[in-house]
Every structure is written in structure tokens, then in C-alpha cells.
C-alpha positions in Angstrom: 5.8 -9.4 8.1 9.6 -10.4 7.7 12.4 -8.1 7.2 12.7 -10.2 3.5 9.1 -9.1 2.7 9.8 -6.0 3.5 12.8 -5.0 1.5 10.9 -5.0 -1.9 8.2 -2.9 -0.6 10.8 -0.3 0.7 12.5 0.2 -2.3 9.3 0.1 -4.1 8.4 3.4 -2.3 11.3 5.4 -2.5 11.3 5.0 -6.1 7.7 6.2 -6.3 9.0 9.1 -3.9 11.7 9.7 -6.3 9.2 9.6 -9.5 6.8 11.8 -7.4 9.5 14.2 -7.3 10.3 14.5 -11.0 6.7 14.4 -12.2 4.8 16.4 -10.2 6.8 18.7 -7.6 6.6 22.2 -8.4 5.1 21.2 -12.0 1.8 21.8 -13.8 -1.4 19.6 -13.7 -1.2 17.3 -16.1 -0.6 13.5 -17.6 2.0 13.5 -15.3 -0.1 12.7 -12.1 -1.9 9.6 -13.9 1.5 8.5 -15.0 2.6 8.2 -11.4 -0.9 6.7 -10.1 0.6 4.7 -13.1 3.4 3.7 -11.2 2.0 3.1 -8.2 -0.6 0.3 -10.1 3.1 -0.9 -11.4 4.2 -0.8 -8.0 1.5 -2.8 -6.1 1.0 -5.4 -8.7 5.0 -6.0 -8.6 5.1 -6.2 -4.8 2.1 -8.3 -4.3 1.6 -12.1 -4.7 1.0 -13.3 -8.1 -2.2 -15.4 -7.5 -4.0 -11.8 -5.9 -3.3 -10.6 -9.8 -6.6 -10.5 -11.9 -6.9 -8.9 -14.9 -10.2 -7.6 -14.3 -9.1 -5.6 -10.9 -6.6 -3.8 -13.2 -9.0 -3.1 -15.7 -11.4 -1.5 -13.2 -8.3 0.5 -11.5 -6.9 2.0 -14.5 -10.8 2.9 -15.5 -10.6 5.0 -12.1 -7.3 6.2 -13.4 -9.1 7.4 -16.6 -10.9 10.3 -15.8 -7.9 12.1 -14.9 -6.4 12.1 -18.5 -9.0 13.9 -19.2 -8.3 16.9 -17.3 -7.2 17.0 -13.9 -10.0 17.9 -11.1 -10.6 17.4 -7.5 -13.7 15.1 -8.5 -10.7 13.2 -11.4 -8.1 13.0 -7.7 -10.6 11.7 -5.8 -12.1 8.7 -8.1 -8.3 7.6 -8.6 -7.6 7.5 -4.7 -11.1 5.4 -4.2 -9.4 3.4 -7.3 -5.9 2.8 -5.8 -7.1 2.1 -1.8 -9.4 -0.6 -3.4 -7.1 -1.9 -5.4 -4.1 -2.2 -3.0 -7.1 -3.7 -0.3 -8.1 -6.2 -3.3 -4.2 -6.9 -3.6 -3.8 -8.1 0.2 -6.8 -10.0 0.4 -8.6 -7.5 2.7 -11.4 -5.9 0.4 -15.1 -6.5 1.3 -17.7 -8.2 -1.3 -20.4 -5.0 -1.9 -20.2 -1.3 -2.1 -21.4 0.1 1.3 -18.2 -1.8 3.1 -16.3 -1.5 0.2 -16.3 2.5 0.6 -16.2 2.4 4.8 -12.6 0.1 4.8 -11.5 2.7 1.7 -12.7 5.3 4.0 -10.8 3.8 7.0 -7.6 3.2 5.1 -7.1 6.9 3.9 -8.0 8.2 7.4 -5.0 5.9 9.0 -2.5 6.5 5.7 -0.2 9.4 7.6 0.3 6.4 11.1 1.2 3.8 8.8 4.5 5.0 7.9 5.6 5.9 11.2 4.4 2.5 12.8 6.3 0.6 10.6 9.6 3.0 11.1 8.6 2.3 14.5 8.6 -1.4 14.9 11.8 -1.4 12.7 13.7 0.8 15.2 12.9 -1.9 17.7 13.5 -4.9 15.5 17.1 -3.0 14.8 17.8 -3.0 18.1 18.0 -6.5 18.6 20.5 -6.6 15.9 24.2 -7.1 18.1 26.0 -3.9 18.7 29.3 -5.8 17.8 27.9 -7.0 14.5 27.3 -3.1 13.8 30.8 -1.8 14.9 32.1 -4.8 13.2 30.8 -3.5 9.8 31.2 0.3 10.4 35.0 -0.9 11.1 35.2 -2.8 7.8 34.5 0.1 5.7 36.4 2.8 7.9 39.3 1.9 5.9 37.8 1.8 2.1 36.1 5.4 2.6 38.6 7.0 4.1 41.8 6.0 1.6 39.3 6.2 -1.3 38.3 9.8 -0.5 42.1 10.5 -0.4 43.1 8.8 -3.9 39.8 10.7 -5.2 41.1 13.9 -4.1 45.1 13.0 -5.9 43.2 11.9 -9.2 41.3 15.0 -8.8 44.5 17.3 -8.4 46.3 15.1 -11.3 44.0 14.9 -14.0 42.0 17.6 -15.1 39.0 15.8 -16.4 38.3 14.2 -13.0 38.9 17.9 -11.4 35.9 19.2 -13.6 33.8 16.2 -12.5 34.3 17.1 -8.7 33.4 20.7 -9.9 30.5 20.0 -10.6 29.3 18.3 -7.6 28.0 21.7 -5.8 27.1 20.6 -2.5 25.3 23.7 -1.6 23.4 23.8 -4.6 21.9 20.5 -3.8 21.1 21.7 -0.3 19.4 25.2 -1.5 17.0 22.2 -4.4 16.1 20.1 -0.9 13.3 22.7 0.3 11.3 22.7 3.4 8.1 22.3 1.1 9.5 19.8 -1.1 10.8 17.9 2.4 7.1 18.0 3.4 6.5 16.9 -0.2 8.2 13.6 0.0 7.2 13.1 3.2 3.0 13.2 1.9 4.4 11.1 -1.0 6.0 8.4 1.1 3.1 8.0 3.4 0.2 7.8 0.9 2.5 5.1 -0.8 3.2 2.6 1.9 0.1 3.0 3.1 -0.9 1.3 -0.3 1.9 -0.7 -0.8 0.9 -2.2 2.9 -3.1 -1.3 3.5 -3.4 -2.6 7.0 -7.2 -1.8 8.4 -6.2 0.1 11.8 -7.8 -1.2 15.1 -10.4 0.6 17.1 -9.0 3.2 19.1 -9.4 1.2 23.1 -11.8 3.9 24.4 -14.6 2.7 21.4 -13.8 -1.4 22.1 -14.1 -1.1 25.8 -16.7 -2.8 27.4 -19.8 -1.5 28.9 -19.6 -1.0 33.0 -21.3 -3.9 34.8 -24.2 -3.5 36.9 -25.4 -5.1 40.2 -27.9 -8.0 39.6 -31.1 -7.7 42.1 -31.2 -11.4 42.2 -28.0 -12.9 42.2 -26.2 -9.9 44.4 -22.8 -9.9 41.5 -22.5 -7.8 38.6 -23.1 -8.6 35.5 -22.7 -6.7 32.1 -25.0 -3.8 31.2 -27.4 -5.4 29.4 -28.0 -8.3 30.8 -28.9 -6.3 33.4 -30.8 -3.8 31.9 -33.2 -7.0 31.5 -32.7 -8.7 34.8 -32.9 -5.3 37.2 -33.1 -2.4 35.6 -36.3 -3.3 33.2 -38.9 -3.0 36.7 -42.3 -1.8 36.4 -41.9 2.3 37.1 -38.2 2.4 35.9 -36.6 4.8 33.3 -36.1 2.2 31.0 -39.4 1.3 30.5 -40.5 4.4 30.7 -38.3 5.5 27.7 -38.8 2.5 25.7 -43.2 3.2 26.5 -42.9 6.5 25.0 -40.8 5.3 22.3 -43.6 2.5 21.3 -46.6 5.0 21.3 -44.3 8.1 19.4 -43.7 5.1 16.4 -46.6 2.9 17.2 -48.7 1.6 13.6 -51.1 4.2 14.7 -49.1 7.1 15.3 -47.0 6.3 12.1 -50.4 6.0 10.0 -51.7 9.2 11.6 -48.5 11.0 10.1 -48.3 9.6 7.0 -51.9 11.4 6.7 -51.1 14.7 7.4 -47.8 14.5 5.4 -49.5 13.4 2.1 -52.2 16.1 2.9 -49.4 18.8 3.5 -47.1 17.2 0.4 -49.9 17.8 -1.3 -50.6 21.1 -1.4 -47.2 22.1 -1.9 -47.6 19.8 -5.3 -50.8 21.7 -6.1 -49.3 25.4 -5.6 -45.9 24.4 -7.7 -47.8 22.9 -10.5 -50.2 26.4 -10.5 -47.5 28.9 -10.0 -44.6 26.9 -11.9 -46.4 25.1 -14.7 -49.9 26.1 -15.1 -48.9 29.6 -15.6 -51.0 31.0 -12.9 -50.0 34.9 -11.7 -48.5 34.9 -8.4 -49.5 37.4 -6.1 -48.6 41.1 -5.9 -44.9 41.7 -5.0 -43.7 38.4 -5.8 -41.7 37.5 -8.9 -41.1 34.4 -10.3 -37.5 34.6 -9.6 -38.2 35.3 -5.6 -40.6 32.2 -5.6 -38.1 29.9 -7.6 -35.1 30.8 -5.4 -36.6 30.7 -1.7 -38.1 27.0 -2.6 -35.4 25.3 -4.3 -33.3 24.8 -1.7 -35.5 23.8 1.4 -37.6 21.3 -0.6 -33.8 19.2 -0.5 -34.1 19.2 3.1 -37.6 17.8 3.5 -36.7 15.0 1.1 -34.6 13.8 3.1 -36.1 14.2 6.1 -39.2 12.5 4.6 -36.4 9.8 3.3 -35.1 10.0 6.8 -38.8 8.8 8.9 -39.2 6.6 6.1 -36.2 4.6 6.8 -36.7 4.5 10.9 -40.4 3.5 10.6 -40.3 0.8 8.1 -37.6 -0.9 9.0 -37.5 -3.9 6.7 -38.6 -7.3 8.4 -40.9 -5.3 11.0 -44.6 -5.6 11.3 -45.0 -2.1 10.3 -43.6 -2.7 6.9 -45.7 -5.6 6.4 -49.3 -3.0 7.0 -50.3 -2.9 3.6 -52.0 0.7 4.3 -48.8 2.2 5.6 -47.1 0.3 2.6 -49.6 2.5 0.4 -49.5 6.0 2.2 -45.9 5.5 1.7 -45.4 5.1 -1.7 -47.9 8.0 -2.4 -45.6 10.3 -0.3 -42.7 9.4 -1.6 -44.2 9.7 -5.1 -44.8 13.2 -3.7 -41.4 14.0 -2.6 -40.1 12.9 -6.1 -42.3 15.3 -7.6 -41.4 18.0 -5.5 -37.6 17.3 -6.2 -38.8 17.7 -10.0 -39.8 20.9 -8.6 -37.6 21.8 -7.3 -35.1 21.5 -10.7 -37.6 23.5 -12.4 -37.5 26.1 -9.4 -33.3 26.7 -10.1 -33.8 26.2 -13.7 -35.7 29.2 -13.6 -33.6 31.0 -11.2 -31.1 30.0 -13.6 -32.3 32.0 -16.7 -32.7 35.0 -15.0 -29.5 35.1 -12.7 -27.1 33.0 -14.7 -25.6 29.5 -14.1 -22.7 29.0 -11.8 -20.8 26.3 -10.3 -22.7 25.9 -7.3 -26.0 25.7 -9.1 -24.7 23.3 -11.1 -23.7 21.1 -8.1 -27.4 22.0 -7.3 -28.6 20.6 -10.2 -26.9 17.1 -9.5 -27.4 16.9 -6.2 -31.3 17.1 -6.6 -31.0 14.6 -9.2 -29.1 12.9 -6.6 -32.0 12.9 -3.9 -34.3 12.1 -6.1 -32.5 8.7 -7.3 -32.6 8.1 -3.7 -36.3 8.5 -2.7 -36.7 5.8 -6.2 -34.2 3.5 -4.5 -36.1 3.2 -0.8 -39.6 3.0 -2.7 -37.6 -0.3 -4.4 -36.4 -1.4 -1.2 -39.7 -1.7 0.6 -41.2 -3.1 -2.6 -38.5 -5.6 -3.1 -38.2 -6.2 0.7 -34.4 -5.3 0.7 -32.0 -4.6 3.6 -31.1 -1.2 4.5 -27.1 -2.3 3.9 -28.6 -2.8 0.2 -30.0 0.2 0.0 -26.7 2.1 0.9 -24.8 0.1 -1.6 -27.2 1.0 -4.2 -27.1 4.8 -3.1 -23.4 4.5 -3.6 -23.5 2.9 -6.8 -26.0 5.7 -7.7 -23.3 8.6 -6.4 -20.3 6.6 -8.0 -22.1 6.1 -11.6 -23.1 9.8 -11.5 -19.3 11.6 -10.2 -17.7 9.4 -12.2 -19.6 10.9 -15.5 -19.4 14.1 -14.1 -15.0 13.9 -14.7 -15.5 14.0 -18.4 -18.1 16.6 -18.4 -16.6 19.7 -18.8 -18.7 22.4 -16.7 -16.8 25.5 -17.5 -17.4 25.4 -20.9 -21.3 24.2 -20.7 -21.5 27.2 -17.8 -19.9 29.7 -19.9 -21.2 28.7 -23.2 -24.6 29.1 -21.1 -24.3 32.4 -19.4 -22.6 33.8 -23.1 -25.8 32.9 -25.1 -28.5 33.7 -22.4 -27.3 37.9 -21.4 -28.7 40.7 -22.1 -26.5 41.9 -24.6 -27.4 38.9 -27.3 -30.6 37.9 -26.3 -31.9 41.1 -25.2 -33.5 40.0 -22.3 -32.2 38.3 -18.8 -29.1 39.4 -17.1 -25.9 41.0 -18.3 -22.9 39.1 -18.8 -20.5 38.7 -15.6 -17.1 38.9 -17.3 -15.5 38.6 -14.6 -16.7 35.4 -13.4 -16.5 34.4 -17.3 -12.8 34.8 -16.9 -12.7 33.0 -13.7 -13.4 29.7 -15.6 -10.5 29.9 -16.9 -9.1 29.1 -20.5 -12.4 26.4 -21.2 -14.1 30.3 -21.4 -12.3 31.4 -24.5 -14.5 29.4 -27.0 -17.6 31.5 -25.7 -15.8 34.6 -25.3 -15.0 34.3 -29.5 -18.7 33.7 -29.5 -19.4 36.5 -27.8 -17.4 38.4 -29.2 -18.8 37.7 -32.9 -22.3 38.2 -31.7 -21.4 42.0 -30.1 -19.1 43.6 -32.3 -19.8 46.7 -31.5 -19.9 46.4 -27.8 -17.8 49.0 -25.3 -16.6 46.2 -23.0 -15.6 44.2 -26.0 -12.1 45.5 -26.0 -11.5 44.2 -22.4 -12.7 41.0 -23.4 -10.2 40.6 -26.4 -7.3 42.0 -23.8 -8.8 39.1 -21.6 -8.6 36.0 -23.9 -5.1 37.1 -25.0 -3.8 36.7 -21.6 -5.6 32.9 -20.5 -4.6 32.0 -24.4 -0.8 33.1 -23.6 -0.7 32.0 -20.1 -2.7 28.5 -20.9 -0.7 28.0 -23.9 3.1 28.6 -22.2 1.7 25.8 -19.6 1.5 24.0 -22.3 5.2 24.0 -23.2 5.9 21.4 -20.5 4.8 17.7 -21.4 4.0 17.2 -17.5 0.7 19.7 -18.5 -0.8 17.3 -21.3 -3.9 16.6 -20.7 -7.3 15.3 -23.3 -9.1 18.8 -22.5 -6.4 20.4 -22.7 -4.8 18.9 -25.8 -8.5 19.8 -27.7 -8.8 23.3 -26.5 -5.3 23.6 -28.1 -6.1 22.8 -31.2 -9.3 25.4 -31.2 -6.2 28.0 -30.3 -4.5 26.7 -33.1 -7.4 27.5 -35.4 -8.8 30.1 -33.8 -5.1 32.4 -33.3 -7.8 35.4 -33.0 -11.7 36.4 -32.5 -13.5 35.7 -35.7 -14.5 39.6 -35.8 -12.4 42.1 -33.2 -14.5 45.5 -32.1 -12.6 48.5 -33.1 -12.1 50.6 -29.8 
């Protein structure tokens, strides 16, 4: 990369540093961070070669960008970085065709962002010092004069003309110094890395210790080393040795027999877990005494995840695709019945949390819950398509992430503090007369996307003692959501709607008198 090439890409980033600054240091969350990933789009696509420009890869970048107009998340931040890594990769040429390696160079690039920047600085300090130290002295002598006389007629104007005295006033030195932080130093510096590592995605080597090469051995035979596995099958592969040894007990511990054995007794077991979920769960059976429904939902949501994937987990070891044991139609069958198993277990399991759910309230994490069995279950579908289709294990990981991209991508225009609070409002005790009691402090935790339900709470329990610290409640997210919204930086398509529900909803429909 020349010096030439270089220039452009420099200047590039310390106006992106210098945008950074004015959009988003020490400012709310807001249209202000898409605007600058914005910029950066502008950025790339100005710095890079024009034939690398397709319309459709900045269509598909500023869809990434999309989700954070609509409100501003981790989950919004983190599709928009998978966007912008991508893109810049797709700009220099370096982006892999399909998902799975797609997502590891992406995955690389990040990781070496913060060495990229100080590499470069590096290997410009040593191109500089090739650079003649009488060509430097040579220009440092040519502008000795012009500074120094021009500082000097600037201070006579300055003492001669009043307007140009009030100009120098109000260059306060020290006031710039006390605006240039050690946070917003460390600010700039995060900026300016995360930039050039885009506006120059370079895939970093292998660290040495990982591409080193395996320590030779001593052939038997020829008396000179040779690499390790060439002579792991000349020497070390004897009759009696540890290698064959291993790779024996290896062969009978996932031989076709010992696989089919196993696939028995795990449809067998899978099975009556199936049979004692649809008793207890839908057929209405009564558990027995000392156990509530509750107890029994909760203590089998969770570890039912865990032996999906370890069933997902032996599945993808043992019929790996191509092998012989793939191609055994029985194993082929006792597969697909477990795995039919698992995914009605993970069905199960929903309906397990759903009814932990109604008697202990949604949260966050429950939520998350929610997806994530969703989640598995997609996935124990996708291997049951990739031994039926006969597909590699590289196209089952791409489909996976397609899977987990499609869904987290849906999941940034979903707003889930209003669906939880809107849940937890119409599902208490103190409307439905049944259930739980409403948390308020956890309602108020979700922030100003509670106030909606808290109005609809509030109508439903006029009368209600803790109503009063509710209304004192809303009145302090609606002010201090509300005074956010005074600076443009905070704009935001959630935002911008619950706004207007403030605007017609100044007050609850029907205030409790204390």
C-alpha cells in the first residue's frame, strides 16, 4: 500500500473521528449513531475502487443499518457492526462466498480492529525514517521565518485594531484543554481504531505458535526424521502401540453397533419423558402430592435445552455425512425418530416456561428463553434436513446462521419492554384476580416503553393504594424521557411514537385520589 493510497484513507478517518465526536460523545442514544455508521458507508464506498461498488452490497448494508433507527439496542449495535465489517471486507475484495466463513473472517476482523491502527502507525514511522533528515530541516527552516514574523504582525494587528483583539480573545487556550478529556482522548482513540480497521480490513495472520509445524519423529526404517504423521503411520502405528490402541477403542465406542445400541435406549428414554410431559402438561393428569405445576414447569425447562443439544451434538459426530454409518438405513431411521423426539421435547419445553410464565411473570431473560428454544429447535429441523438431503456439516452451519441472523435481526424491531410490561400489567393479581402481584419496580425498570401499561393499569385499579406511587412514577420517566428528547441526536422511530402517545396521553386516563 503506497503512501498515495494512503493519504485518502487517512483523512477519511479523522473526519469520521471528528463526526464521532459531534454526534455521539457525551450525547444521548439516538439517530445520531446510524448517521455516523452513515458516514462511515460514505466513507468506505469513497475510499474504495469504483468497480468493488454494487448497488446491491449497499442495499444490504444500510438494511443492517436499519434496525438501529428504530431504537438503539445492543442487539440494533451489533447487526450494524456484522453490516459494516462485511461490507468494508466485500469492498477489498476479501469476503468469502457463504455464511459460516462469512461470519468467522467478520469474527476475525473485529478481534484484530484495536492492532490495526497501531501497525500501520508503525510501518509509517519506519517508512518516515527513510525520508532524508536534510529534506526535513530543509522544510522546518523554510517556515521558521513565516511563523515566527506572522505571530508577531498578529500580535501588532491585535494591539491596533480592536476587532482583531476580540477575536484573539476568544481563543481560550485553556478552555480547549479543560473540553480535551481523558475519556473523550480514549474516545477518539476507540473511534479511530474501529474506523481504519474498516477503511483497511486486512485478515491478520496466525499468531507463529498456531502455524508452527508438528515435531518430527525418528523413522524405524529409514533411521531420519520425518514429520509427525507420516510417522505416526510408518513407526508409531505397530501392533501393541498407543496409537492403535486409542484409535481400537475409538472404533468399538462409535462402531455401527455401538451407535445402533444407543440410539435404542435413547428413543426408549426420550420417550418416556414425551409420555410424562404430554400426561402432566397436556392431558391434565394431577401430579403427585407436593408438586405444583409451577415446580414441575420450572426444574424441566431449562435442562431439556441441554440434552437437545447434546442429542444434536452425538448426532453430528456419528453420522458424519459421506460415512458408512450415515448410509445404514436403520440408524438413518432411529435417528430421525429421536430427533423427532427432541423437537417435541423442545415444544415442551416452551410450554414448561409458558407456564412458569403465567404464574411468576415474564421477564427479559425468559424472553431470551423463549427464543433461544425456538432457536434449538430450528436446529435439530436443520440436521434432520442435512442427513436427508445428504448435506455437509459447513452447510449446516451456514444454515444455522442464517437461522440466528433471520431471527436477531426481527428481534431489533420488536419491542420487548412494552410486550413484557403490557404482559405482566394484564396478567397480576390486582386485575385478573389471580396469578402474581405486579412488580413495580421491575415495571419501572423497563423504562419509558412501561408508561403505556402503567396508564392501563392505572385505569383498570383506580382505587388501588400503590396507585399513587405509580402516577409519581410515570411523571418522572415521562419528564426525564421527554427532556432527552430535546436534543435531535436522541430521535429515534420508538422513540418518536411513544412521543406522540405522551402527546396524547399528557396524564392517566383516570388518576386514584390518595
Amino acid at each position: 500500500m503506497t503512501h498515495a493510497s494512503l493519504t485518502p484513507k487517512a483523512i477519511a478517518a479523522l473526519l469520521l473521528v471528528a463526526a464521532a465526536d459531534f454526534l455521539l460523545f457525551d450525547q444521548p442514544d439516538g439517530i445520531a449513531l446510524p448517521l455516523f455508521c452513515g458516514l462511515i458507508v460514505v466513507a468506505l464506498v469513497a475510499t474504495a475502487a469504483r468497480s468493488a461498488v454494487q448497488v446491491r452490497r449497499v442495499a444490504l448494508v444500510l438494511a443492517a443499518l436499519l434496525p438501529m433507527v428504530e431504537a438503539i439496542s445492543p442487539l440494533s449495535m451489533a447487526v450494524a457492526l456484522f453490516g459494516l465489517a462485511a461490507f468494508a471486507l466485500s469492498l477489498s475484495g476479501r469476503l468469502r462466498v457463504g455464511l459460516a466463513g462469512m461470519a468467522r473472517q467478520v469474527g476475525v476482523l473485529l478481534l484484530g480492529a484495536p492492532l490495526r491502527l497501531p501497525r500501520d502507525m508503525m510501518r509509517a514511522h519506519k517508512a518516515a525514517k527513510r525520508v532524508r533528515l536534510s529534506a526535513r530541516s530543509g522544510t522546518i527552516a523554510i517556515w521558521t521565518l513565516s511563523v515566527a514574523l506572522g505571530a508577531v504582525f498578529l500580535a501588532l494587528f491585535g494591539a491596533a485594531n480592536p476587532i482583531i483583539d476580540r477575536w484573539l480573545a476568544l481563543l481560550d487556550v485553556w478552555l480547549l484543554l479543560d473540553l480535551i478529556s481523558i475519556g473523550r482522548i480514549v474516545f477518539w482513540l476507540v473511534v479511530a481504531a474501529l474506523v481504519w480497521a474498516l477503511l483497511r480490513p486486512r485478515l491478520p495472520r496466525l499468531p507463529r505458535w498456531l502455524r508452527r509445524k508438528a515435531p518430527a519423529v525418528m523413522d524405524p526404517e529409514a533411521g531420519k526424521p520425518v514429520p509427525a504423521l507420516q510417522g505416526m503411520e510408518a513407526g508409531n502405528a505397530a501392533p501393541g502401540g498407543k496409537a492403535e490402541d486409542a484409535a481400537t477403542l475409538r472404533d468399538v465406542i462409535f462402531s455401527e453397533g455401538a451407535v445402533l445400541r444407543a440410539l435404542v435406549v435413547f428413543n426408549a428414554m426420550f420417550a418416556v419423558q414425551t409420555v410424562l410431559d404430554a400426561s402432566y402438561l397436556w392431558g391434565g393428569v394431577a401430579l403427585p402430592e407436593g408438586l405444583t405445576y409451577a415446580g414441575y414447569a420450572h426444574r424441566g425447562a431449562y435442562p431439556l435445552i441441554v440434552t437437545a443439544l447434546l442429542a444434536a451434538g452425538f448426532v453430528l459426530v456419528t453420522l458424519r455425512p459421506g460415512s458408512a454409518m450415515s448410509a445404514n438405513r436403520l440408524v438413518r431411521a432411529l435417528v430421525y425418530v429421536w430427533i423427532a423426539q427432541n423437537v417435541v421435547l423442545m415444544i415442551s419445553s416452551i410450554l414448561r416456561l409458558d407456564l412458569y410464565v403465567g404464574i411468576y411473570s415474564l421477564t427479559y431473560w425468559r424472553v431470551a428463553a423463549f427464543i433461544w428454544m425456538g432457536l434449538v429447535g430450528a436446529g435439530l429441523v436443520l440436521i434432520m434436513a442435512r442427513i436427508a438431503l445428504g448435506r455437509s456439516n459447513e452447510w449446516l452451519l451456514g444454515a444455522n446462521l442464517a437461522t440466528l441472523g433471520a431471527v436477531l435481526y426481527a428481534c431489533c424491531f420488536i419491542n420487548f419492554a412494552t410486550i413484557i410490561a403490557n404482559y405482566n400489567v394484564m396478567h397480576n393479581r390486582e386485575i385478573t384476580g389471580e396469578g402474581y402481584s405486579l412488580d413495580q419496580d421491575y415495571l419501572r425498570s423497563l423504562g419509558p416503553a412501561a408508561i403505556p401499561a402503567m396508564d392501563v393499569f392505572l385505569e383498570r385499579t383506580p382505587g388501588l393504594e400503590t396507585a399513587g406511587r405509580m402516577v409519581m412514577e410515570r411523571e418522572i420517566e415521562k419528564r426525564d424521557f421527554l427532556a432527552r428528547q430535546q436534543n435531535w441526536r436522541a430521535w429515534g422511530f420508538r422513540n418518536w411514537r411513544l412521543a406522540r402517545y405522551l402527546d396524547a396521553h399528557p396524564v392517566p386516563v383516570l388518576v386514584p385520589t390518595p
